[in-house]
Every structure is written in structure tokens, then in C-alpha cells.
C-alpha positions in Angstrom: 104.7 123.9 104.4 108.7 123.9 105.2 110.3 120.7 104.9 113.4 120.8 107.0 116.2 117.7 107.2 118.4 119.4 109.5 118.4 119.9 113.4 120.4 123.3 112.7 117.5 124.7 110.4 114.4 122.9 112.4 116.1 125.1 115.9 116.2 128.2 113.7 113.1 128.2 111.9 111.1 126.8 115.1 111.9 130.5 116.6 109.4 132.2 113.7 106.2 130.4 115.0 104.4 132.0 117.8 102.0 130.6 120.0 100.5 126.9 121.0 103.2 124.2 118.5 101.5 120.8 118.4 103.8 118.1 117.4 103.4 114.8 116.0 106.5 111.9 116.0 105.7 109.5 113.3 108.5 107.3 111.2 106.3 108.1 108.2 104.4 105.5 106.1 101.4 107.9 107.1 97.7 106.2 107.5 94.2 107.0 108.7 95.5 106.3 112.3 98.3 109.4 111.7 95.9 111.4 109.6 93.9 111.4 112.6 96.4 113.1 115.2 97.3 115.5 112.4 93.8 116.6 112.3 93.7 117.1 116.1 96.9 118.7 116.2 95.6 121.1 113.7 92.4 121.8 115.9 94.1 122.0 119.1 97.4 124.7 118.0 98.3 127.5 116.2 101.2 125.2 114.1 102.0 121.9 114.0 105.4 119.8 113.3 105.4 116.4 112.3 108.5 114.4 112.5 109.4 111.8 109.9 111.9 109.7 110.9 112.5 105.8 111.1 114.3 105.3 114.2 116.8 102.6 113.9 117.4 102.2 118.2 113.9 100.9 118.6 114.2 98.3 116.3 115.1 94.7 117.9 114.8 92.3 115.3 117.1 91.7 112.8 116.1 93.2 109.3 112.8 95.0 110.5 114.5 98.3 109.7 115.3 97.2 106.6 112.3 96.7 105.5 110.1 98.9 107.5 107.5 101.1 104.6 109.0 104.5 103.7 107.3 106.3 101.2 108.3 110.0 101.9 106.7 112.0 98.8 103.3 110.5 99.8 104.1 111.6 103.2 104.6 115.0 102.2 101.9 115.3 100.5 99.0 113.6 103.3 101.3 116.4 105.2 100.7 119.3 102.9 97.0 118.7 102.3 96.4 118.8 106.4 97.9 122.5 106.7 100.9 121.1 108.7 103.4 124.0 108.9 106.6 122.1 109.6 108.0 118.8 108.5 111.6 117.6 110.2 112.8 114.5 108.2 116.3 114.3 109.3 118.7 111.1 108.5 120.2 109.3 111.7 123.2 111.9 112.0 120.5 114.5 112.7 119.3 112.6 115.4 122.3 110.9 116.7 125.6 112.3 117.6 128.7 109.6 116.0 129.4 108.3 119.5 126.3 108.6 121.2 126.0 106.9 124.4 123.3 108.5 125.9 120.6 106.2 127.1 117.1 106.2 128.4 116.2 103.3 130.8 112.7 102.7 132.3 113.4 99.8 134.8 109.7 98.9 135.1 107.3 100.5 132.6 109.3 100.4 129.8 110.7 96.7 130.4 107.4 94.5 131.1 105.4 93.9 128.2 106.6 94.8 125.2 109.5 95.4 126.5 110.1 92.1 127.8 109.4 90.7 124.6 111.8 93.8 122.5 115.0 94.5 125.1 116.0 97.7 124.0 112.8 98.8 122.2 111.8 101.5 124.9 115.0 102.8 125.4 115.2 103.5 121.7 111.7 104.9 121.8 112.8 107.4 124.9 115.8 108.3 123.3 114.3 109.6 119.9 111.4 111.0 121.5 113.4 113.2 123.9 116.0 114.3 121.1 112.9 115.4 119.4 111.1 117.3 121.8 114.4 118.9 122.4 115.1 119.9 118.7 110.5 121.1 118.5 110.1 122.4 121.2 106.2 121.9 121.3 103.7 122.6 124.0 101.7 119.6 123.0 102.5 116.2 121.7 100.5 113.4 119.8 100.0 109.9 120.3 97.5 107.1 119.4 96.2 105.3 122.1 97.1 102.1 120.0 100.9 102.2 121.4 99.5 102.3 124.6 103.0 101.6 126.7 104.3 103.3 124.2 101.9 106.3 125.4 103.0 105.5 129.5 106.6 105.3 128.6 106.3 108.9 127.4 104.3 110.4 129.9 106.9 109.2 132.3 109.7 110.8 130.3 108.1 113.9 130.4 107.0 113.7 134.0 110.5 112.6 135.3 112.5 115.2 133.4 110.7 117.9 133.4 109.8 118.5 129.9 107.6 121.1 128.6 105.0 119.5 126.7 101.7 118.2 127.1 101.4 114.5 125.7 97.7 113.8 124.3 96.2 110.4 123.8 94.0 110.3 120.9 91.4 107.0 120.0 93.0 104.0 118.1 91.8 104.3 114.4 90.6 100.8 113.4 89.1 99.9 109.9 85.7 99.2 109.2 87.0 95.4 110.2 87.8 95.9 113.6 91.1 96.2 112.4 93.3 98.2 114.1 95.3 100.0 112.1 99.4 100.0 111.4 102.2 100.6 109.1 103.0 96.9 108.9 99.1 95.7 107.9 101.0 96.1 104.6 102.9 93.1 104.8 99.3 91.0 105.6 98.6 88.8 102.7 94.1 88.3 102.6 94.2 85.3 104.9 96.8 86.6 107.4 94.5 90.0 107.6 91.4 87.4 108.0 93.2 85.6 110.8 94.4 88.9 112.5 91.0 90.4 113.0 90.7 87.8 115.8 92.8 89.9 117.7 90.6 92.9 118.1 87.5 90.2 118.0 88.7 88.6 121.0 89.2 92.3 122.5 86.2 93.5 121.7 84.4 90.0 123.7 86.0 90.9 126.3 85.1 94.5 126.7 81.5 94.0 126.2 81.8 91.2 129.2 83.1 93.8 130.8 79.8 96.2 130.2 77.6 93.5 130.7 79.2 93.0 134.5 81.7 90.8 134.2 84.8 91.7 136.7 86.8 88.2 136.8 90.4 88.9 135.3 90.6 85.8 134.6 87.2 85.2 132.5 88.4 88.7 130.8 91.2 87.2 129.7 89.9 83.6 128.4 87.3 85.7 126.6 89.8 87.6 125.3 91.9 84.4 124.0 89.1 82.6 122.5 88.4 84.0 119.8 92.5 83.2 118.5 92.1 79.7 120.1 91.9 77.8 116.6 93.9 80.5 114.6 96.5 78.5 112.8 99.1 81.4 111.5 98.7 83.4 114.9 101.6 83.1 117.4 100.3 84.9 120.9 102.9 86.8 123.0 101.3 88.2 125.4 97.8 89.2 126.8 97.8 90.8 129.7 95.0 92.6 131.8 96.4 95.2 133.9 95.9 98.5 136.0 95.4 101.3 133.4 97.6 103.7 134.6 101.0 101.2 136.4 100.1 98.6 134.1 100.5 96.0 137.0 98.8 92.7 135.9 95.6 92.2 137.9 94.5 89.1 139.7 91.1 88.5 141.4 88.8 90.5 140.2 89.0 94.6 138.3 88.4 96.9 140.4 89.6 99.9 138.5 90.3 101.1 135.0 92.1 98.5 132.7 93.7 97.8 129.9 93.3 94.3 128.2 96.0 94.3 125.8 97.6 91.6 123.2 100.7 91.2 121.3 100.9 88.6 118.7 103.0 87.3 115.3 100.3 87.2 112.5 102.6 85.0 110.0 106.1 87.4 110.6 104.2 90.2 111.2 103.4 91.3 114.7 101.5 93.1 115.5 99.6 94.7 118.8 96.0 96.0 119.9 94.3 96.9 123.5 91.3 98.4 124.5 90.6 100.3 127.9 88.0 99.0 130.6 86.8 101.5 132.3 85.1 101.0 135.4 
């Protein structure tokens, strides 16, 4: 495994591996829910890259970069034991030029949601992610269906400009708990991780409704919200019910695939979850 910190050597040494290069961005603080896209990026390609970079434009709260987890030697390690082949961890002047002023903007589906809630946080996300496809080069690219704007934001990077790589969705890792899992579950104390498993609770009410017949958005979504109702640390931002694919909210009833999706501060943590009814 070559660990590279330079765009320079990453364009260079990129040239040397033939055939399919899967790629998977992280910003490190690697879990089960990243040890699971390695493991299909392995499967799927010939090589794969893994990024390991904290990108400071995405961040819109004051202080959350500071204190985002970074723990690169275990990084390197979950890395190395998976048979990845490349590992880019470049600092920011890698990434950005000193007076960069190139920006992504996604009017709609990167600025409803959670980006209504983070202004800016897409455009960050778009700008890293195309700077890193640049600098990879692969022909497919991983994502966890956790970050599920996150996962339509890049889809319509790629589809809009062109870009060479195929972006795969792979299923949210959760714990045994229901849990789904993060980078920031670290800063959960026990009764904040209690509390937060009503998130996916709530979720997962709502999706077995959803077998069981049930098509009114609006039942979906008090279903979905009952389980939190009583939650006394829990701070909902959004939950939203909306078309799978435009992420349109849906009124009336669901008449095609979903996703029920909910954003929420547990303590000063926030965190997000979603699943995906499918009709």
C-alpha cells in the first residue's frame, strides 16, 4: 500500500495501475460503515484509492472542524489490512489552490434539506469531490446510502459535467442497535446514544407501515415522529418524506419510491438517518 500526500505524486503514480480503479472519498476516522465500501470496492476493481481528507468547505458550524475525529495511523492500518492499493491524504493546499474561487452550486438538490439547514455544506461537498475525481481518476466511486443527498448531489455532479466515473450506492451499516453508524457517534455519551436510537426506531415504524400497506404521507411521517415525541435531549430538524430520486416532498398519498429521511441534534451532536420505501 502507497501512502501518497501530494496531488503531484497521486497524478503520477495513478498512471502505473491498469484496469477498473475503484475509489472511496472518506475524511478518515474509518468505521464498519467505511470498512464496508472498502470491501466492495475491493470486490468490484482491480485497485482501489481511498482518500483521507477532512474537508474544511463543507463544514458550517463554527468549531466542528476543529474537533472533527482524526486518527490517521489507525486509518492506515483498517486501510492496509483491506488490500487497498492507494491512500491520498493530502493537507488543504493539496486540495485547494491559495486563492481558490471556484464554486459548485446546486440550486435545488443540494440547497433543500440539509442544505437548507448547512448553506454552503453542498457546495463544499461538490467542490472536494470533483477536485478528487480529477486528481483519481477512477472508473467507480463509493458511497453509503446513509448520506443519501449527499449521494444525489453527486450523481448530479457527475451527470452534469460529464465525469468519468460510475457512483455506487452501497447499504447504510447500522449496529446491532438500529444504530446507524457515523464518525461523530463518538461524541454520544450512554444516554444521548439511548435517546438517538429513536431516530432509526421511528424510521424503521414507518417502513414497516409502509409494508404493511400504509400509503398516507402524512401517517408516514407521524409514525416516523413518534417514536422521538417524548425524547428530552433530541432537537428535530427535519423529517421529510419525499420522491426517491428529485427528493420533492410528497403530499397525498406515495405513489412511488421514497425516502423518509430525518436530521436531528442529539445533545450537540447531529446527526442523520433515512431509509428507502420502495413501492
Amino acid at each position: 500500500m502507497k501512502v501518497i500526500a501530494t496531488s503531484s505524486v497521486l497524478r503520477t503514480i495513478r498512471d502505473e495501475y491498469l484496469g477498473v480503479m475503484g475509489f472511496v472519498p472518506t475524511m478518515g476516522a474509518l468505521h464498519e460503515g467505511h470498512i464496508s465500501l472498502l470491501k466492495r470496492a475491493r470486490s468490484d476493481c482491480d485497485h482501489v484509492t481511498v482518500s483521507i481528507f477532512v474537508n474544511p468547505t463543507q463544514f458550517t458550524k463554527s468549531g466542528d472542524l476543529d474537533i472533527y475525529p482524526r486518527d490517521l495511523d489507525r486509518d492506515l492500518e483498517i486501510c492496509g489490512e483491506l488490500g487497498v492499493d492507494l491512500v491520498f491524504a493530502p493537507d488543504k493546499t493539496e486540495v485547494y489552490t491559495t486563492n481558490d474561487e471556484t464554486l459548485i452550486r446546486l440550486p435545488y438538490v443540494g440547497e433543500i434539506l440539509e442544505g437548507a439547514s448547512r448553506p454552503g455544506h453542498f457546495a463544499g461537498v461538490a467542490g472536494v469531490v470533483l477536485r478528487l475525481l480529477n486528481m483519481v481518476r477512477p472508473e467507480k466511486t463509493y458511497f453509503g446510502a446513509k448520506d443519501a443527498q449527499q449521494i444525489r448531489v453527486i450523481r448530479r455532479l457527475v451527470q452534469d459535467l460529464h465525469l468519468a466515473t460510475e457512483v455506487i450506492e452501497c447499504p447504510t451499516v447500522r449496529a446491532p442497535d438500529g444504530l446507524a453508524l457515523s464518525s461523530r457517534n463518538i461524541f454520544l455519551d450512554s444516554n444521548q446514544r439511548r435517546q438517538a436510537l429513536t431516530l432509526s426506531a421511528g424510521l424503521f415504524n414507518a417502513s414497516d407501515a409502509f409494508a404493511a400497506g400504509e400509503r398516507s404521507s402524512g401517517r408516514l411521517r407521524a409514525l416516523a415522529r413518534s417514536a422521538i415525541r417524548d425524547q428530552d435531549i433530541i432537537a428535530v430538524d427535519y423529517l421529510s418524506l419525499a420522491d426517491s430520486t428529485t427528493l420533492a416532498e410528497i403530499t397525498g398519498d406515495v405513489k412511488n419510491d421514497a425516502l423518509l429521511s430525518i436530521a436531528a441534534m442529539v445533545g450537540s451532536t447531529r446527526l442523520i438517518d433515512n431509509v428507502l420505501l420502495v413501492v
